[in-house]
N, C-alpha and C positions, 0 to 999 in steps of 0.2 A: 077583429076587435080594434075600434078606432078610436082615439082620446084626443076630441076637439076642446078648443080655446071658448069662449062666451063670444068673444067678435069674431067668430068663423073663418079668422084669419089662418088658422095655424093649425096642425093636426098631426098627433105619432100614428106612425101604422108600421107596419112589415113589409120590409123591400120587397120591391117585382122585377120581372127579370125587365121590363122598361125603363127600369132605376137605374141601371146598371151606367150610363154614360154619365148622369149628372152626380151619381157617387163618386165616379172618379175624378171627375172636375173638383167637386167638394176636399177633396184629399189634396187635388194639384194648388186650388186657393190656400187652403192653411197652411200646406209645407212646402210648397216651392217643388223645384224640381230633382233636389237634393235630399228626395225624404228617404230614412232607413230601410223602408219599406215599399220599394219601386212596383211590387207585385199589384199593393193596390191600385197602379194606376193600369192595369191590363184589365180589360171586361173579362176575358175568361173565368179569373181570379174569380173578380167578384158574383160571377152569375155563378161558380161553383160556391162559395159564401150563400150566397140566398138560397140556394135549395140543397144543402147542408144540414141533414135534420138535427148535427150535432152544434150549429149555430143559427143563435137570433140573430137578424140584422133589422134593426128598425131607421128609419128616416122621418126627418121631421120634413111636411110638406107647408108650404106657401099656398094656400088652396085658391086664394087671388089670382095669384100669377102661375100658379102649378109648376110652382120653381121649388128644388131641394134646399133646406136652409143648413141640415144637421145630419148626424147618422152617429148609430152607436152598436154596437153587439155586444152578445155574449157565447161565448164558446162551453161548452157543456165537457164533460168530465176530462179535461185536465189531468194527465199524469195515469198512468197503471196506479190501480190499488187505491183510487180518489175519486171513489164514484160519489156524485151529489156533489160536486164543485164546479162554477164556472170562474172563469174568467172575463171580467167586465172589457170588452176591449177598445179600439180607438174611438173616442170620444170627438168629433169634429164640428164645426161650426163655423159655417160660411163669415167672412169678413163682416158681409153685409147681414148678416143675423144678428150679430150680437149683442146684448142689451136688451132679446127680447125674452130671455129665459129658458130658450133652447136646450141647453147644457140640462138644467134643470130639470125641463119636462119630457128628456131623453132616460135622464136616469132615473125617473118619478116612474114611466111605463116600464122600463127594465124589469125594475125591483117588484111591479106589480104583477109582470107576467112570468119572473121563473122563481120567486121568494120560496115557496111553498114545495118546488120541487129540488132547494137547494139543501147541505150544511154549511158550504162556504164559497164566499165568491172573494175574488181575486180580481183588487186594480193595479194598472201600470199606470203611472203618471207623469205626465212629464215635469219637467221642472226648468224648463226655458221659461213658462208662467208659473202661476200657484193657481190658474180656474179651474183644471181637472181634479187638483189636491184639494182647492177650494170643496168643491161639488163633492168629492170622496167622504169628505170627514162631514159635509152636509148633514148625508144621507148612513149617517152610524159605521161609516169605512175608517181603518183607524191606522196609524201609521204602523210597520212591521216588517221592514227592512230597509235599504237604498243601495240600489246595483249601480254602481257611479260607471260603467258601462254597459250596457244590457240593449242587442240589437240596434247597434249603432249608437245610441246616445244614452246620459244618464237618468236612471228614472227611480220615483220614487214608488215602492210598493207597499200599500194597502191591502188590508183585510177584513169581512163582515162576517160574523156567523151568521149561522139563521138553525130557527126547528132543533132537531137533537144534538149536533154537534159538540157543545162545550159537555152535554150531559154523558158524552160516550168517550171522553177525553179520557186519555190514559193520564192521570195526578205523576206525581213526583219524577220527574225525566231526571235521567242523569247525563250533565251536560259533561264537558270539557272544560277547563276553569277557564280561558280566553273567550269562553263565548257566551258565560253566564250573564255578563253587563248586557250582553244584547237581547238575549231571553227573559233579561225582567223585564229590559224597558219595553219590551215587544205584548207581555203578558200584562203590565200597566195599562199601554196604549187601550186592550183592547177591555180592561173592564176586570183581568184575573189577579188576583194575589199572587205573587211571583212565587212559585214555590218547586221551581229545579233546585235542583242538587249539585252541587261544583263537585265535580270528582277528580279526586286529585291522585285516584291511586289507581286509574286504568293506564295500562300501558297501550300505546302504540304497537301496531300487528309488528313482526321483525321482519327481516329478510331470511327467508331461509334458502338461496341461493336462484342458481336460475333456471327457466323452465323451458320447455320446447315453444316457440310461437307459432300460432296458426291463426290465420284469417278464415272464418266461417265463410265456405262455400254455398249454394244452394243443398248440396247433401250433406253439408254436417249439420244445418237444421234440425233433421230428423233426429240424431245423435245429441244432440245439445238437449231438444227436447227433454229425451229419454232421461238424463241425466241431472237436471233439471227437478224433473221430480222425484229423484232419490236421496234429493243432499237436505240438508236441516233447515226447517222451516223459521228460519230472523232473516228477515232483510234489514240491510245497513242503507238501499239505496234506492231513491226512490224516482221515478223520471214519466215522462211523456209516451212512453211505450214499454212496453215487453216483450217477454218470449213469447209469453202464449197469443197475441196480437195474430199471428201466421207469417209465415214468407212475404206474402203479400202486401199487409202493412207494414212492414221494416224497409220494405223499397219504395212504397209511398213517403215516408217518413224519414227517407236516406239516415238510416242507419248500419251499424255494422258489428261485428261482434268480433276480439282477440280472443281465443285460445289459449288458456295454457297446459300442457300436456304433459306427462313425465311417463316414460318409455312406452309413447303410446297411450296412453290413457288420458282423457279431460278429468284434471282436475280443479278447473273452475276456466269463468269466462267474465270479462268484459263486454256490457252494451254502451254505446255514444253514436251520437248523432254529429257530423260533422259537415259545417255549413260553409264555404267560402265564397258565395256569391253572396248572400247579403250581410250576414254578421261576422262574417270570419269567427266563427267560434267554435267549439265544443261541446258539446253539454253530454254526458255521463250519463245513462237511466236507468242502468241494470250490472248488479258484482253478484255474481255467483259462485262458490267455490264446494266443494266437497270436504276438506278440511281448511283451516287459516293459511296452511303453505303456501298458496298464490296470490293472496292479498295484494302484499305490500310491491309485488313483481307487477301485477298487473297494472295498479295505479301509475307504478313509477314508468311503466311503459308507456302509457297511453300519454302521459304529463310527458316523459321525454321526445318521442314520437312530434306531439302539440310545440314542442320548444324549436325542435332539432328542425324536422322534415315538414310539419304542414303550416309551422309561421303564422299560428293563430292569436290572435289580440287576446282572448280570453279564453279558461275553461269554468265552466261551473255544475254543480249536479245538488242535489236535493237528499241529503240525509236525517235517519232518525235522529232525533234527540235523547232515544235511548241507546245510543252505541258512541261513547264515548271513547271509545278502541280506534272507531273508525272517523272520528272526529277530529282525535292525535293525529292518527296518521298523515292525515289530509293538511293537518297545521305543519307537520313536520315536510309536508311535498311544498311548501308554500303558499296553501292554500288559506282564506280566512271567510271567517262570517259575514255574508253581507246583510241575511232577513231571517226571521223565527218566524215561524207563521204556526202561533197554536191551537191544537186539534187539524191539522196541514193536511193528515192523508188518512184513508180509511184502509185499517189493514185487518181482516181477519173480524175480527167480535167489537173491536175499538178503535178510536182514532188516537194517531201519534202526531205528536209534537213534531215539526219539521226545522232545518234546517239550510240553507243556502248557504252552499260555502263555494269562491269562486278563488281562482289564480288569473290575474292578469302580467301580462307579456308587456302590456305598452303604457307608457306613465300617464297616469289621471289628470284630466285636465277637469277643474271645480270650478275654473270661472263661468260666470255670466249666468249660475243656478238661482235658481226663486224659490225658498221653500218655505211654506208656510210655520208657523212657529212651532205645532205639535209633531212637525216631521224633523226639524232640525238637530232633536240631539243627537237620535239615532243615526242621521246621515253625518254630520262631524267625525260619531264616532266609529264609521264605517271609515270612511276618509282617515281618520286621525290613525287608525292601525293601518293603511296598508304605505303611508306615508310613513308611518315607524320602519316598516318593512322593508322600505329601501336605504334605509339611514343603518339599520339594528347592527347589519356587518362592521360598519365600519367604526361603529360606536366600540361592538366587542373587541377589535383589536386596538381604538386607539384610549378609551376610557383608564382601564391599568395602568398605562406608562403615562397617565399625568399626575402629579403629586399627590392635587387633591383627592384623587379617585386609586392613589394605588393600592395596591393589596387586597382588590375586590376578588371574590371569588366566580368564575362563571354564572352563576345564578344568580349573585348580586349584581353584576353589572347587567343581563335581561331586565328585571325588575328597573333598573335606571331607565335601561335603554327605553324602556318603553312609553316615558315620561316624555321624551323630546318630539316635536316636529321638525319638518324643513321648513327652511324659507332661506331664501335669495336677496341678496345685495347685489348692486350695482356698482362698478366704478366709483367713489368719492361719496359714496352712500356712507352713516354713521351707524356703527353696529351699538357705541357704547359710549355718553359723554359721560365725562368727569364729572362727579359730584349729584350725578341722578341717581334716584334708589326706583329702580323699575323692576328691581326681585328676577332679572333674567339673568341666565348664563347660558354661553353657544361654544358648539365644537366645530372648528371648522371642519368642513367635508374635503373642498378643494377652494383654490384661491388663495390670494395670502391681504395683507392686513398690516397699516403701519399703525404704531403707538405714539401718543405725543401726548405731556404730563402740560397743562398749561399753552405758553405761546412754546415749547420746546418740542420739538419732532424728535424722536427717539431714532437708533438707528437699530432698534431693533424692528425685524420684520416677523411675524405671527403666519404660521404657514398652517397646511392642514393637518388632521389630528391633536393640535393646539387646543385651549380649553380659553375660553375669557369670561370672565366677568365670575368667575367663582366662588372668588373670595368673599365678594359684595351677597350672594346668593345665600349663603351659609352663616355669616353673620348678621345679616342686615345692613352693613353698613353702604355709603356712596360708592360709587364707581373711582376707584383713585387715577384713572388714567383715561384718556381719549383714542377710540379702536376707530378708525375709519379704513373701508374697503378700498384695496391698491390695484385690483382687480377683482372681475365678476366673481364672485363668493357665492356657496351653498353651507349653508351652515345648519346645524342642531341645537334646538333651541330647546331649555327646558325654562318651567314659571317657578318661583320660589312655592309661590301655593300646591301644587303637585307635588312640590321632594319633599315640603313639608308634612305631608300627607301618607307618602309613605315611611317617612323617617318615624313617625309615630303609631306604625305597624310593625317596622321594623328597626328595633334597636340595633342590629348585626350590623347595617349596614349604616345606621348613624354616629355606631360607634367609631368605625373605620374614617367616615370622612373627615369629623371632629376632631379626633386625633391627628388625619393628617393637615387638619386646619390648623393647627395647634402648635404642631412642625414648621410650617411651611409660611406662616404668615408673614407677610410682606416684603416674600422672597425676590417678587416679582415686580415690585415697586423698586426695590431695591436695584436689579437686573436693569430695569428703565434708566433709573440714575446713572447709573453705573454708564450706560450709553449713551445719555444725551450729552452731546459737545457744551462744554464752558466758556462763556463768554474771558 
């Protein structure tokens, strides 16, 4: 099936295995020779890609010159227990194509040849530009998560349904309260009424102490098997392979399996796949257990294991939305939301709500992203939590012991915490002029900070755990003092519109501040005075 242009210039068809050198060139033009994805530049690679029954690869041809301009695929069922999903995959487009609508009429024949055989298809997109995201939201793909590291670089992911899909969706998911904001905005994007459930009174699996470890040999196979199908039918965890897969695809797939055992016996198991040649990562695709006892051991093994011994950038794996148990859990290893993808997986009679939840090892870097506008709130608010999550410790121990903020109880100062980003100062940079009302207040993290009221330099110096600008934040009033950085600074920043926002949910905790605004007022002005040298 061939889908020519009217000037016979241009044409989508289905790679041959004669494709296969000017595909790889196609790859080497777009992304230089630093791309995350080095495999495609090997023929092997791609001549196993084209006769792949379980992927489309199409190319756009130059039929003038019988030069490749573009290529696109899609990869067919994605994940154990997701059958009728693909994956839209690299989108490319020769330098010298562009402008001619390529992108376009790669994904016009896509959606023409596998619509009808899908329920959901699955884009990654980049976001060094916004023309893949462009084309995504085009063509009814809708924004629904942002892996601010995902196979090397940060990308944004999209979702289409198609056919029965939303009609076999399992309704009312009970989320995790931290990851409700991402499952509406996810079930907006894509057309649904947000209608999960914040659950607020599932606990977290416990620790019920520690187990035997065992690495799955080729002969515990059989044994895992066996056992496997004895144990109770919910999964919490869903991924790119399985058990019943065979031996044989788990070593295609370089995966592996922990063991946990108690005197002798499997009492559940861990699957992950672990990659350090091209993504250094993890990814998670099967928890098995006989009862809840090995839960929380196994997670915490495979996350410490990922910290301690294999020094991996990131972990991530793919959960229900109906197992909020296993959702705590994962918040409590470090782990946070990054996409909801609903109707995600087919399990049994219906499809569930999914989840993405990942931990990363190495700090996020957000510069130089392009994201189109319907992707931006969701990626902010990927970003904006795990940038809390490097700040929350030091918030929780220095928050208390400032005036304003004393007497918080643990669960009010989270609730705070969670309000602040970072950001960085420089040397002589201004954190705070005197007499502006910018509704900010910052906790130093580290660095320190001198004061000066007027043309007067303070001799007081602002170290870290220090709080500024508080009192203007609380009251509304100007900045009474001038904060300039004395050294490189990390600080914690919250917006008056944020506290305000919670203060008016939560009286407990605006009681406390107010009062100790109330105390404390213009203690600190005072304390300046009190230092600055008199003429």
């Amino acid at each position: 099936m061939d889908s020519s242009e009217s000037s016979g210039q241009l044409r989508v068809r289905e790679a041959v295995e004669s494709d296969v050198d000017q595909i790889r060139l196609l790859f080497q033009s777009a992304y230089g020779s630093d791309y995350a994805f080095p495999q495609f530049f090997h023929p092997l690679f791609l001549k196993k890609q084209i006769f792949n029954e379980d992927t489309l690869m199409l190319v756009a041809e130059d039929t003038a010159q019988r030069r490749l301009l573009g290529t696109a695929s899609v990869v067919f069922d994605v994940g154990a227990f997701t059958d009728l999903v693909g994956e839209f995959g690299r989108l490319v487009v020769h330098p010298d194509g562009r402008g001619r609508g390529i992108g376009n009429r790669l994904m016009e024949e896509r959606l023409a040849r596998v619509s009808e055989h899908l329920h959901i298809g699955l884009a990654d997109n980049r976001v060094a530009h916004p023309f893949s995201q462009m084309i995504s939201l085009q063509y009814g793909f809708a924004p629904v998560g942002y892996l601010p590291i995902h196979n090397g670089e940060p990308v944004a992911l999209f979702a289409r349904h198609f056919n029965d899909a939303l009609a076999l969706r399992r309704n009312h998911p009970h989320v995790a309260s931290p990851i409700y904001w991402l499952a509406s905005a996810a079930m907006q994007s894509v057309g649904l009424q947000c209608d999960a459930i914040a659950d607020e009174t599932a606990k977290a699996y416990p620790s019920y102490g520690d187990f035997e470890l065992e690495e799955m040999s080729a002969t515990g196979y059989a044994s895992l098997l066996r056992f496997e199908r004895g144990r109770l039918r919910n999964r919490d965890i869903f991924g790119p392979v399985k058990l019943h897969f065979g031996s044989r695809a788990h070593r295609r797939h370089n995966t592996s399996y922990l063991l946990a055992k108690r005197d002798g016996h499997i009492m559940g198991a861990i699957g992950y796949s672990l990659d350090t040649n091209i993504d250094n990562a993890l990814r998670i695709f099967e928890l098995i257990y006989l009862n809840e006892e090995p839960v929380r051991f196994l997670l915490h093994e495979v996350e410490r294991r990922c910290r301690e011994s294999w020094k991996v950038d990131y972990i991530e794996t793919d959960v229900s939305a109906d197992s909020p148990r296993m959702q705590k859990t994962l918040l409590e290893l470090g782990f946070l939301p990054v996409a909801y993808v609903p109707s995600g997986v087919f399990h049994y009679v219906e499809r569930l709500d999914t989840v993405r939840m990942a931990r990363y090892y190495i700090p996020l870097d957000n510069e130089g992203v392009s994201l189109i506008d319907p992707m931006e709130p969701i990626a902010n608010g990927v970003v904006r939590q795990f940038n809390r999550q490097w700040i929350e410790p030091v918030l929780a121990s220095s928050l208390p012991r400032t005036a304003v903020f004393a007497g918080l109880e643990a669960e009010q100062t989270a609730c705070l915490a969670n309000l602040f980003r970072k950001v960085r100062f420089e040397t002589g940079d201004w954190i705070l002029r005197e007499g502006s009302c910018d509704g900010k207040a910052f906790v130093l993290l580290s660095g320190k900070a001198e004061v000066s009221v007027g043309a007067r330099v303070s001799a007081d110096v602002i170290g870290a755990g220090e709080v500024l600008g508080e009192l203007a934040l609380l009251n509304h009033a100007p900045h009474s003092a001038n904060v300039r950085a004395a050294s490189p600074i990390e600080a914690a920043v919250i917006e008056q519109e944020d506290l305000e926002r919670l203060l008016a949910a939560r009286g407990d905790i605006g009681f406390i501040l107010y009062r100790n605004l109330a105390r404390g007022l213009g203690s600190k002005l005072r304390r300046v005075a009190d230092s600055t040298p008199h003429a």
